[in-house]
C-alpha positions in Angstrom: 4.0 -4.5 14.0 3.2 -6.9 16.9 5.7 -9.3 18.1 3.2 -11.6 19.2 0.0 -10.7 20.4 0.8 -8.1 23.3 4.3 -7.0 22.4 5.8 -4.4 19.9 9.4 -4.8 18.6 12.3 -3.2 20.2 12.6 0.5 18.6 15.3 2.4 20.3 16.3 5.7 20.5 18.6 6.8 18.1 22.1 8.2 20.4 24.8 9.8 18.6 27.0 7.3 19.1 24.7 4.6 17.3 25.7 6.2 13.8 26.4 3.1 11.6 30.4 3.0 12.1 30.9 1.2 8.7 29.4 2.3 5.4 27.7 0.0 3.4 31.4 0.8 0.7 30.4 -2.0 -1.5 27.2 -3.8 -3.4 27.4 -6.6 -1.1 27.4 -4.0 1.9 24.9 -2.2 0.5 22.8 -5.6 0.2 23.2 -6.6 3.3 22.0 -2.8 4.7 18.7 -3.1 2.5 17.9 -6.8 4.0 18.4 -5.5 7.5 16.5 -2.5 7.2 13.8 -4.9 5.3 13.7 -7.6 8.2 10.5 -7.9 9.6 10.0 -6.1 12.8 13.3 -3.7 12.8 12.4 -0.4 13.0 15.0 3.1 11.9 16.4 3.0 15.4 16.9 -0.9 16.0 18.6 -0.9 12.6 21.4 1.8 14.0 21.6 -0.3 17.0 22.2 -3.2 15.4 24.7 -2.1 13.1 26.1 -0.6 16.4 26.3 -3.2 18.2 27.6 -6.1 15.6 29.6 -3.4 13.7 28.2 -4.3 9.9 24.7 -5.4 8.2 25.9 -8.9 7.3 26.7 -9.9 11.2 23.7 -8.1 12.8 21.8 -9.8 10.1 23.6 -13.2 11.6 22.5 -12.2 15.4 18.7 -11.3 14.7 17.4 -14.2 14.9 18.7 -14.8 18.4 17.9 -10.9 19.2 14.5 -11.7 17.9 13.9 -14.7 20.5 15.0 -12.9 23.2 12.5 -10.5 23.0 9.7 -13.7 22.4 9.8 -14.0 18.8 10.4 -17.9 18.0 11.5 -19.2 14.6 12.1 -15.6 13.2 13.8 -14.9 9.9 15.5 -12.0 8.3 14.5 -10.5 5.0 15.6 -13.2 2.4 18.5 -12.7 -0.4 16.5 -12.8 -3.1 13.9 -10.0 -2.0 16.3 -7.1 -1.5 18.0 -8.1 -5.0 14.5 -7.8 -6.6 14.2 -4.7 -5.1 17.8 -3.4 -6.3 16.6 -4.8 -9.6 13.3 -2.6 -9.9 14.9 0.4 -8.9 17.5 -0.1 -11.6 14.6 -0.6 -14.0 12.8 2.7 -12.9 16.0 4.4 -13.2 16.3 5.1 -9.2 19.2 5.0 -6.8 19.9 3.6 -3.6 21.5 6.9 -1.1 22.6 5.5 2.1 22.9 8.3 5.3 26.5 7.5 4.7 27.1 8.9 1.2 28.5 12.2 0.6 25.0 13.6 -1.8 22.6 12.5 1.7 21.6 15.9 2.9 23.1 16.9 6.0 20.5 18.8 7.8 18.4 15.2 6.8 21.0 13.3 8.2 21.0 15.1 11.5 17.5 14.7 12.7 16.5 11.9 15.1 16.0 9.1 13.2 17.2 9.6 9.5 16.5 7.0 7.2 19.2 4.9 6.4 18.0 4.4 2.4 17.0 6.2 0.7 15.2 5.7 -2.8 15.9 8.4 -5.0 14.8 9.4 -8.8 16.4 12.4 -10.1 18.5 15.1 -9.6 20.5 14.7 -6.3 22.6 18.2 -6.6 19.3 19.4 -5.3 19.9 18.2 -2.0 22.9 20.1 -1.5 20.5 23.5 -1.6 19.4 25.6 1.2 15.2 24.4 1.2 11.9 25.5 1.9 8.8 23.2 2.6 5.8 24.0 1.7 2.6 22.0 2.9 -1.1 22.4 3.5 -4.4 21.5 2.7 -5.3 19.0 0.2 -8.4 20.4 -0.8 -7.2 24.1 -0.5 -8.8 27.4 -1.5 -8.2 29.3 -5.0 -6.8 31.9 -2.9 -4.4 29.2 -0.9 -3.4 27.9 -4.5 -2.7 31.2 -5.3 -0.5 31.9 -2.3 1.6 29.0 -2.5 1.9 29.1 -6.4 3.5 33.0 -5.3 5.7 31.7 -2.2 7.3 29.0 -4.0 7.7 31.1 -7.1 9.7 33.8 -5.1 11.1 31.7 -3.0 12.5 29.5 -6.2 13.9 32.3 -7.6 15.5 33.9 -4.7 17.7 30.6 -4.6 15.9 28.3 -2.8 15.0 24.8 -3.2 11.0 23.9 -2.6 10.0 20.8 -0.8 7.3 19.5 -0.4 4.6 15.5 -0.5 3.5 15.7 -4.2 -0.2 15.7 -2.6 -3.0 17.3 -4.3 -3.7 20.7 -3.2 -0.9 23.1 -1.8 1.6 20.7 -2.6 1.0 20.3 -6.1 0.7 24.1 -6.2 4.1 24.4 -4.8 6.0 21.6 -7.1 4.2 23.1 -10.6 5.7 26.4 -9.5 9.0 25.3 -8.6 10.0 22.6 -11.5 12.3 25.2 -12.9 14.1 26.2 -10.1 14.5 23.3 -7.8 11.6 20.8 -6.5 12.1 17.9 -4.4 9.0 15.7 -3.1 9.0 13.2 -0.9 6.4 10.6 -1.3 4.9 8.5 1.6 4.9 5.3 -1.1 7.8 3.5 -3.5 9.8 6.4 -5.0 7.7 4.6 -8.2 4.6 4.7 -7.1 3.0 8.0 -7.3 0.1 9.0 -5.6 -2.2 10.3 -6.2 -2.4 8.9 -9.6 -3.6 12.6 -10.9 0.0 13.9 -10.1 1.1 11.1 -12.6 2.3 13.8 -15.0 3.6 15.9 -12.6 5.9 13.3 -10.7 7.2 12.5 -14.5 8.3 15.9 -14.3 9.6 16.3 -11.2 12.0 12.8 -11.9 13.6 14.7 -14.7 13.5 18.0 -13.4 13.5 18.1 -9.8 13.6 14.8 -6.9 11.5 12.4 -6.1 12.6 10.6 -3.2 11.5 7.8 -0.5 12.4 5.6 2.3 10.0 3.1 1.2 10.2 -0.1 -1.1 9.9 0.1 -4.5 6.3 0.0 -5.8 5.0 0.5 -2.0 1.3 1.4 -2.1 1.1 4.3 0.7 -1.4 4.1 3.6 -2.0 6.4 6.2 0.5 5.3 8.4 3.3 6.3 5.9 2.3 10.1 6.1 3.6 10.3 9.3 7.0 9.2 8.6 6.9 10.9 5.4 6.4 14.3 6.9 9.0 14.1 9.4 11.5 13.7 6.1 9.9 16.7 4.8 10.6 19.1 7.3 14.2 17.3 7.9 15.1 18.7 4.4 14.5 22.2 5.4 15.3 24.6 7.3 11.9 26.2 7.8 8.7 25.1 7.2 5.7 27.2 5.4 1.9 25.9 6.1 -0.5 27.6 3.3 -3.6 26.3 4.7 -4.4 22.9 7.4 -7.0 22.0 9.2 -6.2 22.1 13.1 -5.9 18.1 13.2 -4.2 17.8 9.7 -1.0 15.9 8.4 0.6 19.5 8.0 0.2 20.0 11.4 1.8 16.8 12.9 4.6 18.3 9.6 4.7 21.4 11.8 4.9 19.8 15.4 7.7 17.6 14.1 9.7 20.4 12.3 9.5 22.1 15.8 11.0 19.0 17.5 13.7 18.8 14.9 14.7 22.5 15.5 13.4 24.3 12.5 11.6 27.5 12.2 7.9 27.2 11.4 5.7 30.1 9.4 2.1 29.8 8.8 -0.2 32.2 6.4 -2.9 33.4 8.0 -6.8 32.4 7.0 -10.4 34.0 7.8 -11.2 32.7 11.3 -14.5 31.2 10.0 -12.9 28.8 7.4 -11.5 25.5 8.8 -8.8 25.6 6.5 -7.2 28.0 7.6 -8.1 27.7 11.4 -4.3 25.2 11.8 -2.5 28.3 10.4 -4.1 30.4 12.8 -3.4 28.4 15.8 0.2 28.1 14.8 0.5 31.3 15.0 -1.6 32.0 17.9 0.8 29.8 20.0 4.4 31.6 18.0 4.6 31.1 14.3 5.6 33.6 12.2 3.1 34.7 10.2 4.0 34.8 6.4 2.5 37.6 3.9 5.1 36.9 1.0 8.0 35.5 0.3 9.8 38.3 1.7 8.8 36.9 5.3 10.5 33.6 4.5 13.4 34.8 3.6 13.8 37.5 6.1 13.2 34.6 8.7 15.7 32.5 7.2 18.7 35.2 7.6 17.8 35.5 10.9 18.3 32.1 11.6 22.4 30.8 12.4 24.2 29.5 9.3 24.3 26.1 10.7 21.1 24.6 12.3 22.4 22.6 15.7 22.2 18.8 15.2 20.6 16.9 17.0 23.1 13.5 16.0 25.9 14.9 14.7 27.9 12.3 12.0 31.0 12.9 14.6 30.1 13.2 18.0 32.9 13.9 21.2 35.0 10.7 21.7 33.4 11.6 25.6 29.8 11.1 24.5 28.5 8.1 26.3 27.3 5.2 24.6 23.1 4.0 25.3 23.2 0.9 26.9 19.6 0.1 26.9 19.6 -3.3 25.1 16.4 -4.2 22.7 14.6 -5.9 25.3 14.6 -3.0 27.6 13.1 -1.2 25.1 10.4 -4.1 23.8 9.8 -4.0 27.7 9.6 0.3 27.5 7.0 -0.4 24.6 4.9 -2.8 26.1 4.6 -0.8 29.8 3.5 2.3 27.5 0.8 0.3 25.6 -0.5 -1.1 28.8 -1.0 2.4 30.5 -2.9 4.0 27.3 -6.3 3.1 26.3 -8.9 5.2 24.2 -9.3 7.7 27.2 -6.4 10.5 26.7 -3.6 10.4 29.5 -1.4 13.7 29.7 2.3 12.6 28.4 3.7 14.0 31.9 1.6 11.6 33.7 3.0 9.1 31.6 6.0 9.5 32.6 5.6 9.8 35.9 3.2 6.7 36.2 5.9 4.6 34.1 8.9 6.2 37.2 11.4 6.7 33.5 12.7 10.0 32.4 11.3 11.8 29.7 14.8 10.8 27.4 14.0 7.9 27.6 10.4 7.7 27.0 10.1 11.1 24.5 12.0 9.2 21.8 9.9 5.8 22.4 6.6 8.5 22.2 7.6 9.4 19.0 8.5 5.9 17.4 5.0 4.4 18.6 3.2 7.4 16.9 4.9 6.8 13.6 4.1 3.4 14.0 0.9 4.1 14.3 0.2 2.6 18.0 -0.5 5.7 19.5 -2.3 9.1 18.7 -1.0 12.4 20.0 -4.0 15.0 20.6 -4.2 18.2 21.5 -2.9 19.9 24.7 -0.1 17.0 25.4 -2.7 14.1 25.3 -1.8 10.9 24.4 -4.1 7.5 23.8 -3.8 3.8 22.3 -4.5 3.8 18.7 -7.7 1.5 17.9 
């Protein structure tokens, strides 16, 4: 969102050592977490700064009105009382919890990504998150033979152990969470954890709330929109270790899945398609440029023993007492923002050149890259192009 009508607001990069240092240990904390993170204009990584900076919820929520007008944003005001307790309220009534990144049942490898989301809405069983995952994404209007190949992955895969994630979108994802509701399915939806879309997958969301996960980082009864996939996907592909495409498209929403499960570390595995279907022509360019290319099952799984029992973490919960802090204050980064949006227009501009043209390094534009994509401001194309979203 704009701060006015040529600014964006401060997102920052998310450094190890802006892990919220309290937890949010009682209701009223856990209030005051929800209104902060629903404040207009405060973004994942300006909420961990915050709470760095002011040490709780309840006192950055105090100082955001003044951080707010010092980035040009005049008679600002945070996200009232009575809005997050309406929201607590209807995730009561839908039977839904509130996780924070803080409590012992958030998934680690989740946790350990980039920018984790802070709340998260969840609706059934949370054990599942403590079990080693596979994603599983592709096209929505797949194949009978790509139905038929993730219908078999996720089957195997379920009943070798592991845990199937996946967006609860028609297509390959619905394939993947019918075949999985016995043996462990979590999906993450780009709306409120109670809204499910689409509205075909009613019955099938039922399910997965009393036999699987759903889960979201969105407000209750949030209708998704197109910028939500983005951000839904990189939550996807936190949860898991490696990520399986069926069948994409080669600009597709399972292929930004796949570039961010790359950037968060995690192995990638594509199935491969007939050259002449556009299905499948993603999958084949994923593994063109390295994937591993999946047959069965037995591919995933030999891929996962190969990989180390602990994926490295990019923000570990306790980092060395040496690490130094980020002292780029939010108007630095509004400023970071702004210089980016100015330099982009509709003509693509090689990210290098970017960064070279804006005299930063890439830490400390990458991160800013990323947050203006999810935002929607930006569009990343093929071949390390980047262009202002219209």
């Amino acid at each position: 969102m704009s701060l006015q009508s040529g600014g964006v607001m401060p997102v920052l990069e998310l450094h190890p050592s802006t892990h919220p240092p309290l937890p949010p240990t009682t209701e009223e904390c856990r209030l005051a977490w929800l209104r902060l993170l629903r404040s207009r204009r405060v973004g994942i990584a300006t909420f961990y700064r915050l709470l760095s900076e002011h040490g709780t919820a309840g006192d950055a929520l105090a100082a955001l009105p003044d951080v707010a007008r010092a980035a040009g944003v005049d008679n600002y005001s945070v996200c009232p009382d009575g809005v997050a307790k309406a929201e607590l309220r209807a995730g009561q009534q839908q039977g839904a919890r509130l996780l924070a990144v803080t409590d012992a049942e958030y998934p680690d490898l989740l946790r350990a990504i980039p920018d984790p989301p802070p709340l998260l809405w969840v609706t059934g069983d949370t054990a599942l998150l403590a079990r080693p995952a596979v994603a599983i994404v592709g096209a929505r209007n797949a194949s009978s033979l790509g139905l038929r190949m993730a219908r078999a992955l996720a089957t195997d895969l379920g009943a070798a152990g592991h845990m199937v994630v996946s967006g609860l979108a028609r297509g390959i994802d619905t394939a993947a969470h019918l075949a999985t509701l016995d043996t462990g399915t979590v999906a993450v939806m780009a709306g409120g954890v109670d809204n499910i879309y689409p509205t075909e997958n009613t019955r099938l969301g039922e399910d997965i709330a009393k036999q699987g996960l759903r889960l979201s980082e969105g407000p209750m009864g949030m209708v998704p929109q197109a910028r939500h996939f983005p951000r839904r996907n990189r939550i996807i592909s936190g949860l898991a270790k490696a990520v399986v495409i069926v069948e994409a498209a080669a600009k597709s929403g399972s292929i930004i899945t796949a570039r961010t499960a790359l950037d968060q570390g995690r192995e990638v595995l594509a199935v491969p398609g007939h050259p002449f279907d556009a299905r499948a022509a993603g999958c084949n360019m994923l593994i063109r440029d390295g994937a591993r290319l999946v047959r069965s099952a037995e591919d995933v799984i030999e891929a996962l023993a190969e990989l180390p029992a602990e994926l490295p973490l990019e923000a570990p919960p306790d980092p060395p007492a040496a690490a130094p802090p980020d002292r780029r204050t939010l108007r630095d980064t509004a400023t970071l923002h702004q210089r980016i949006l100015d330099r982009l227009g509709p003509s693509p501009l090689a990210e290098d050149q970017l960064i070279r043209d804006l005299g930063n390094t890439a830490h400390d534009v990458a991160p800013v890259l990323v947050d203006l994509e999810l935002e929607g401001h930006i569009t990343r194309q093929a071949g390390g192009l980047l262009s202002r979203s219209a």
